[in-house]
N, C-alpha and C positions, 0 to 999 in steps of 0.2 A: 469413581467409575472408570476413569482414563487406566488406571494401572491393571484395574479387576480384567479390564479384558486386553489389554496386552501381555497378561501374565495367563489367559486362560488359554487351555488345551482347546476347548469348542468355546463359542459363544453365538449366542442367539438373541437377538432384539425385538423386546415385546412395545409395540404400541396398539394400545385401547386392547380389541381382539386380533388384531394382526397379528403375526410372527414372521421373521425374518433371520435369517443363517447369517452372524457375521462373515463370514465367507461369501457371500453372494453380494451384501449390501457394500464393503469395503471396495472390492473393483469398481464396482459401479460408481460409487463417489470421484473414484481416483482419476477415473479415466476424464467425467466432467468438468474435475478444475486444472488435470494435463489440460485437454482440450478447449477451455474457458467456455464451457457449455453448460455451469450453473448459474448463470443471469437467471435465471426464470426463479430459482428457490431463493432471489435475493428481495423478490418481490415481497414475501414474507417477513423478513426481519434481518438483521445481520447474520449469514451465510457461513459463522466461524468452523464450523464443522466441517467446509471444505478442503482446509488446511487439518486442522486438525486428526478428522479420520484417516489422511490420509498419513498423517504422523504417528499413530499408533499402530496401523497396517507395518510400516516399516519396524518399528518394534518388537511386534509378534513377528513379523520372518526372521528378522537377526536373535532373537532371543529362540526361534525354533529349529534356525539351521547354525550348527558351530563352523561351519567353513562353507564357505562363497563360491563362486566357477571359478574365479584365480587360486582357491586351494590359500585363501590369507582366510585366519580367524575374520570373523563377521567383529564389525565395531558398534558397541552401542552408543548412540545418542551422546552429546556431554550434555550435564547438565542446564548451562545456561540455554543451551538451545529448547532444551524439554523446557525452563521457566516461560519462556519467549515463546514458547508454543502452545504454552497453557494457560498463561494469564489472562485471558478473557473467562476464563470458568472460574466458575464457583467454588468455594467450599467456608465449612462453618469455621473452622481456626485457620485465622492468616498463617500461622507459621507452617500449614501441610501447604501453601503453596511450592515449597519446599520439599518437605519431609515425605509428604502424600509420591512424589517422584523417583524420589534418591534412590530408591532400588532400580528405578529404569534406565539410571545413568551410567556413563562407563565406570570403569573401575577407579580410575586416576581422580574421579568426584564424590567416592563413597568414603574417605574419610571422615568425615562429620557423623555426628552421632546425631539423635533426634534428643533435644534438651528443651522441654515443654514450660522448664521453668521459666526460661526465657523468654520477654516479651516478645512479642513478631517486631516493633522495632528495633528490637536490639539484635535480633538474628538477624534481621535482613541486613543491619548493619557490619556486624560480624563476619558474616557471610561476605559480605561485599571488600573486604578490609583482607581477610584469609585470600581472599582469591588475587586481588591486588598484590598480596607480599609473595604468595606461592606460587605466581606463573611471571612477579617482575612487569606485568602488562596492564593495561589500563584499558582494555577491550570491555571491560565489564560497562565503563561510561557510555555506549554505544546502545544497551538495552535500558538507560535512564529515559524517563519522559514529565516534563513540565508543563502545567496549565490543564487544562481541560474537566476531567471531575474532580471534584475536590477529595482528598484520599484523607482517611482515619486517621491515618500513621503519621509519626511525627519524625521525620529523614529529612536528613541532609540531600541536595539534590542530586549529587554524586553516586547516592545510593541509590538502584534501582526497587521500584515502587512494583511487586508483583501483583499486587492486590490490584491493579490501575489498568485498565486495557490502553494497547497500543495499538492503533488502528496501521503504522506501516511496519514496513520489515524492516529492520538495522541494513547496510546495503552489506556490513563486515558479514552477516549471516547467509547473502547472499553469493558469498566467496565475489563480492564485486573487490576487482584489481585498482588497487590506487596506492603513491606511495608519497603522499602530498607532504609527510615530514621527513623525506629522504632519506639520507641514514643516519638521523641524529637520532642520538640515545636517550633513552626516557629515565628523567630524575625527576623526583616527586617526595615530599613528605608529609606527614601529620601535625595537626598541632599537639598542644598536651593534651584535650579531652578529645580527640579523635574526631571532631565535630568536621573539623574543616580539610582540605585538601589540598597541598600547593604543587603546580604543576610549572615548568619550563614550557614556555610554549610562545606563540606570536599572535597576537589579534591584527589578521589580515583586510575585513573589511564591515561593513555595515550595512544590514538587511534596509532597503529602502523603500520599494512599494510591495506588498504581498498580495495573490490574486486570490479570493476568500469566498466566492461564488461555488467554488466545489462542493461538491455534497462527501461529507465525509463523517462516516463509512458512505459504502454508497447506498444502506440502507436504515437511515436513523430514526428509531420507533418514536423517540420523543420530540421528534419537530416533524414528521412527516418527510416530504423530500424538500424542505425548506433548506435551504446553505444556511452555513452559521456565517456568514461577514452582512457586507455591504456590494449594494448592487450599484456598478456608476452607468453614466450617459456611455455610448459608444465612443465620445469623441474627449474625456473627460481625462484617458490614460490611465484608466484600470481604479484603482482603490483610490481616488487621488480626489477631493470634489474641488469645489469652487474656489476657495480660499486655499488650496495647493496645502491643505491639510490632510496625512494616511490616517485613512479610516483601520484598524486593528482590526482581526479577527475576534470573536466570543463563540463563548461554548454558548450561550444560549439563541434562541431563533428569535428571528425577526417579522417584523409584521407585515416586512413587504415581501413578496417571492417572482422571482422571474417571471416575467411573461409567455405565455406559449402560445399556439396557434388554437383561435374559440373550436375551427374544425375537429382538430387532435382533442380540445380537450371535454369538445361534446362527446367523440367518440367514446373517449377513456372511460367519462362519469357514467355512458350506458353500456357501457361492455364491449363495446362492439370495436372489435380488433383483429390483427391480422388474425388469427386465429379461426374466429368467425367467419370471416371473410372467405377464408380459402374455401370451408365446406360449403357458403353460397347461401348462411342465412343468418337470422338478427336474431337472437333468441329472446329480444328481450319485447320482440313483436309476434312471435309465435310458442307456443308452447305445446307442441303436437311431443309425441312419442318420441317421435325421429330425429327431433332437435337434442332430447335427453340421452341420446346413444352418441359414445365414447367414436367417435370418427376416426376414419381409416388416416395414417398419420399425425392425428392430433393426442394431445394427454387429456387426461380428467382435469379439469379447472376447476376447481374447489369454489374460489372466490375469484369469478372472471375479469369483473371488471378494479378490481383491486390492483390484479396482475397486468392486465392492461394498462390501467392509469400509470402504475409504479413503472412500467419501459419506457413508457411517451415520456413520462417527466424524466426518467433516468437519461435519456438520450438529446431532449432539450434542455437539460442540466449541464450535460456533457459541449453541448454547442454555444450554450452560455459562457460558460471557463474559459473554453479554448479560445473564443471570439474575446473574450475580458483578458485573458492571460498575451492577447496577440499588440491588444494596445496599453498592455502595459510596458511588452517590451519594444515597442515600436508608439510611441503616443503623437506621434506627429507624421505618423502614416508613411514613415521614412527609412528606409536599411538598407546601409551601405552594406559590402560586398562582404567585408571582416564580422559587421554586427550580424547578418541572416546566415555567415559559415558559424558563427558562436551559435547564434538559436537552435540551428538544428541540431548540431551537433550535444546541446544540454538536451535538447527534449527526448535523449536518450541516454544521457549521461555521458555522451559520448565513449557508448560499450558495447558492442551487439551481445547479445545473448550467450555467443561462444567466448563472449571477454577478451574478445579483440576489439581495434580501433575501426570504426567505422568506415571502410572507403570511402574516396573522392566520389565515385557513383551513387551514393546516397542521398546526394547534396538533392536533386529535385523526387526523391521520393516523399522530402517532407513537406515539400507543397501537395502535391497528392495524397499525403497522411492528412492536413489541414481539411484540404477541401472535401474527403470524403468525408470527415465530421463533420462541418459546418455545414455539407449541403442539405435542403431540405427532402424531406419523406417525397416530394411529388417528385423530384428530379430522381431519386433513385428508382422509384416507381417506372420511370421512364425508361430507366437503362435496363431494368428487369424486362418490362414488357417488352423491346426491343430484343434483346435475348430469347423471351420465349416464341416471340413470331417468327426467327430465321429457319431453317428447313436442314434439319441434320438426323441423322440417323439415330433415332427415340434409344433404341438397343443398344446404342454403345455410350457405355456411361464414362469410357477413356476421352471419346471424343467430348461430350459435354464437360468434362472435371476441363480438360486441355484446353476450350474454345472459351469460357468464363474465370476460371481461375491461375489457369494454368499458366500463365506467358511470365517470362523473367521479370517484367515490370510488376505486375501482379505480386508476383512472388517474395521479393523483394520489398516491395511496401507490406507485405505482412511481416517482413520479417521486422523491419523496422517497427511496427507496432506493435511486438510482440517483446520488442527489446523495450520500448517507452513502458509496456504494461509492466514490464518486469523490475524495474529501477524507478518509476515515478508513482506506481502504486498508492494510491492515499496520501501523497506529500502535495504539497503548497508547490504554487510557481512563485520565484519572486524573484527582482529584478535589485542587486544591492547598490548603495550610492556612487560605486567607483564604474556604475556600470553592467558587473558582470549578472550572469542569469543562474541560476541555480533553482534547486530543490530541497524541500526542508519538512521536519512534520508540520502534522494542519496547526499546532497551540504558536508555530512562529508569529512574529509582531515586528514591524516595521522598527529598527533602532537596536534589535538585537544583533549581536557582532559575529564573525566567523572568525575559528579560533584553529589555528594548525599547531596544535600540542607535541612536542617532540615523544617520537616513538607511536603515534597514530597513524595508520595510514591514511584516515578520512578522517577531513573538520566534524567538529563540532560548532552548531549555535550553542552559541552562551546568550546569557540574557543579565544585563545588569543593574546591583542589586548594592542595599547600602554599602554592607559589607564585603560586598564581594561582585563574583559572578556566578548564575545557575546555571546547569547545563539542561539546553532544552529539545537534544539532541541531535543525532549526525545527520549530516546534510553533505551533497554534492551542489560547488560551486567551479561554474566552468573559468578554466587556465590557472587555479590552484591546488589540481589532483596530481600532478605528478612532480611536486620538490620547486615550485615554482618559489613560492612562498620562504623556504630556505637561502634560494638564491637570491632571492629580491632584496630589498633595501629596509625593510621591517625588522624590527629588531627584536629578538628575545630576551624575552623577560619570564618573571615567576606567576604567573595565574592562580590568585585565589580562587577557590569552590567550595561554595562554601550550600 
C-alpha cells in the first residue's frame, strides 16, 4: 500500500462508506505529530501511522517536484531509512520488506535486484553484508534490535530484523551530533561463513539498574497500559528490591500495575473526563438528545471512556517512570552539584533540538520539567482556574497566548521537553555501574555493556553471550559522547558479534 500511493498521481482513502482525498488527510496528520497533537488517536492502539503518513507525504512531493526552492534536484529517501520507517507494517513475503520499497529509494540504493529465490534470511543478511563493504560503515548496526517478539528468522544479531518492530528511533536517524569514537578508523571482518562480525572497538561500561515502569509503546494492545518490568517501593532505588537484586525488563505483562488515584480512575471507568466536563454534563447519567450532539469544540468520541481511561493511565504512567527513574538515579535522596548538572543534562541527551549544547540556563528548567509531570491533576486544576479568574481582555488572544504561555521561562521549559521528547522517545532510563545515566531501547537488561566501536559515532549496548556479544542497540550514555572514551584509559580491542 505504502508505495501504491506514493507513486500515485491522486489518491483517495476509503473507510467502511467514507471517502477521503489523500490530499486533505496527509496535512492533517502531519501537522498533529509536528505539533504532538495525536495523544488522543493513541488511545486507540499504536499510533504508527503518525510517522509513517507523514513519510510517504514527503515521497509523493520529492517524487512529484524534480527541483526544490534552492533549484538542487529533490533527494529521495535512502533506503535504510524507508526500512526504519516501515517495519512496523505488514506484508505476506518477508523479503518485500525490502523489495516492496526499492523503487522509493534514492538511486545510490537501487542496485539490488529482487532475487525471490532467496530466503528473507539470507537477503536480509546479504543485504546487511553489501551495505557494510559498500559504504566501509557500520551505521547499518544502529537499526539492529534484540529481545522483545520473538522473530521467525534465523540472523545474526548484527543483521537487522525488518520483519521485528522497533518501537525507538536510532538517534544516527535523527542526524543527533556525537562523535564518541573520535577519529578512529573503522576495521572490521568476517569469519569464513559470514555468521559472525569482528569489530575494533572498547567495552566502556555496564548497564546497572534499568527503570522498566514505562509503558512502551505508549500504547500496548496486548497488556493494556500495563509496563512490561517491575514496580519497586519509592524508597527501594528504582528496579533494585530487597536483596539488592536488578529486577530485568520482559516483554511480557505483569500482574501487578501501578497504582492510581480510585478518583481518576472511577472517572476513567465511567467516562467522565475532561471532555465531558467542559460541556457541563455526565452522559453516562443522562441520555437526552443534547447530550448525543457533537459540542461546540469538542470531537465525536467513539469509545469515551476508553479514551479517557487510556490519558489518566498514560499520564499516571508517565508520573510513575519519572518519579522510579528519579530514585534510581538519586536512591538515597541525595545529588551533589556534578551528579544533578549530569541528570539533566542526559534527560536530554544533552542536545537541544537545534543540536547544540544545552546552555548553563537550562540547568533549573529541569526541575520545572520534573515537577510539572509529577504534579497532580488538582494542583494543575488550580493553576488553570487561577488563570481563568484574572480580568484581561477576552478579545485579545496575543494577550492571553503572552500572560499563560508566553514568558521566556515558559518558553524555554518547552523547549527543553521537546528536546527530551525528541532523543528519549521509547528508550529506557538507566543508571550504568560506574555511575553514569543514559538511554537505551526498552529490551536493555541490567549487565549489558556499552561498547564505543571505532568508526561509530554513538555506542552501542551489547549484551553478552557464549560466544560472543549481541547487539541490543544504540544508546546515549552521558560523558562518553564525544571521544571520551578514546581518551580514557580503556583499551581496544576486537569485539565479536556474533
Amino acid at each position: 500500500m505504502i508505495q501504491e500511493i506514493a507513486n500515485a498521481k491522486k489518491a483517495v482513502v476509503h473507510v467502511g462508506s467514507y471517502t477521503c482525498s489523500w490530499d486533505y488527510l496527509a496535512p492533517i496528520i502531519c501537522v498533529l505529530r509536528e505539533l504532538d497533537l495525536d495523544m488522543s488517536l493513541w488511545s486507540f492502539g499504536e499510533f504508527i501511522a503518525g510517522e509513517t503518513i507523514p513519510m510517504i507525504e514527503r515521497i509523493r512531493r520529492m517524487r512529484t517536484s524534480t527541483v526544490t526552492e534552492s533549484s538542487v534536484p529533490a533527494s529521495l529517501p535512502k533506503l535504510l531509512d524507508l526500512l526504519q520507517e516501515t517495519r512496523s507494517f505488514k506484508c505476506t513475503l518477508s523479503s518485500d520488506k525490502i523489495y516492496a520499497v526499492l523503487g522509493l529509494a534514492s538511486n545510490e540504493d537501487k542496485a539490488m535486484q529482487p532475487d525471490y529465490s532467496l530466503k528473507p534470511d539470507e537477503l536480509f543478511k546479504q543485504f546487511t553484508i553489501d551495505h557494510i563493504v559498500r559504504n566501509q560503515s557500520l551505521e547499518i548496526l544502529y537499526y539492529c534490535v534484540t529481545g522483545g517478539e520473538k522473530s521467525t528468522l534465523n540472523l545474526p544479531s548484527w543483521v537487522p530484523d525488518w520483519t521485528r518492530p522497533c518501537h525507538h528511533e536510532p538517534l544516527y536517524c535523527k542526524e543527533y551530533k556525537s562523535h564518541a569514537s573520535a577519529d578512529t578508523k573503522l576495521n572490521f571482518r568476517f569469519n569464513d561463513d559470514q555468521s559472525t562480525l569482528f569489530v575494533q572497538g572498547r567495552i566502556v561500561d555496564t548497564v546497572g539498574v534499568v527503570e522498566t515502569i514505562r509503558m512502551i509503546p505508549r500504547n500496548n494492545k496486548n497488556s493494556g497500559w500495563r509496563h512490561s518490568g517491575y514496580i519497586s517501593k519509592p524508597d527501594t532505588g528504582g528496579t533494585v528490591d530487597n536483596a539488592g537484586k536488578s529486577n530485568p525488563p520482559t516483554t511480557q505483562s505483569q500482574d501487578t500495575n501501578p497504582t492510581i488515584d480510585e478518583s481518576q480512575h472511577d472517572k476513567a471507568v465511567n467516562g467522565v473526563g475532561p471532555q465531558n466536563e467542559v460541556v457541563g454534563k455526565n452522559k453516562q447519567n443522562s441520555s437526552t438528545e443534547e447530550d448525543e450532539e457533537v459540542k461546540f469544540f469538542s470531537t465525536p468520541d467513539l469509545f469515551g471512556s476508553q479514551h479517557t481511561q487510556w490519558i489518566n493511565n498514560y499520564h499516571e504512567n508517565l508520573r510513575q517512570w519519572i518519579t522510579n527513574a528519579m530514585a534510581i538515579a538519586f536512591p538515597d535522596k541525595q545529588a551533589s552539584p556534578d551528579a544533578f548538572e549530569a541528570l539533566w543534562r542526559a534527560f536530554i541527551c544533552n542536545q537541544t533540538i537545534k543540536r547544540t549544547v544545552p546552555p548553563d540556563s537550562w540547568r533549573p528548567l529541569f526541575s520545572q520539567f520534573i515537577i510539572n509531570i509529577t504534579s497532580s491533576e488538582q494542583e494543575k486544576a488550580k493553576k488553570y482556574e487561577q488563570y481563568a479568574r484574572e480580568e484581561r481582555n477576552p478579545y485579545d488572544l496575543t494577550e492571553n497566548f503572552k500572560d499563560f504561555a508566553g514568558t521566556k521561562r515558559n518558553l524555554d521549559v518547552q523547549q527543553y521537553n521537546y528536546a527530551y521528547g525528541s532523543w528519549c522517545y521509547n528508550r529506557r532510563f538507566f543508571k550504568s555501574k560506574s555511575g553514569r545515566f543514559g538511554w537505551a531501547p526498552d529490551t536493555v537488561m541490567p549487565g549489558d555493556v556499552v561498547a564505543v566501536l571505532n568508526g561509530l559515532s554513538i555506542p552501542l549496548i551489547l549484551r553478552k553471550v557464549e560466544t560472543g556479544y549481541e547487539v541490543v542497540g544504540d544508546c546515549y550514555i552521558h560523558g562518553l559522547m564525544d571521544g571520551e572514551a578514546v581518551a580514557g584509559d580503556w583499551d581496544e580491542h576486537e569485539v565479536c558479534i556474533v
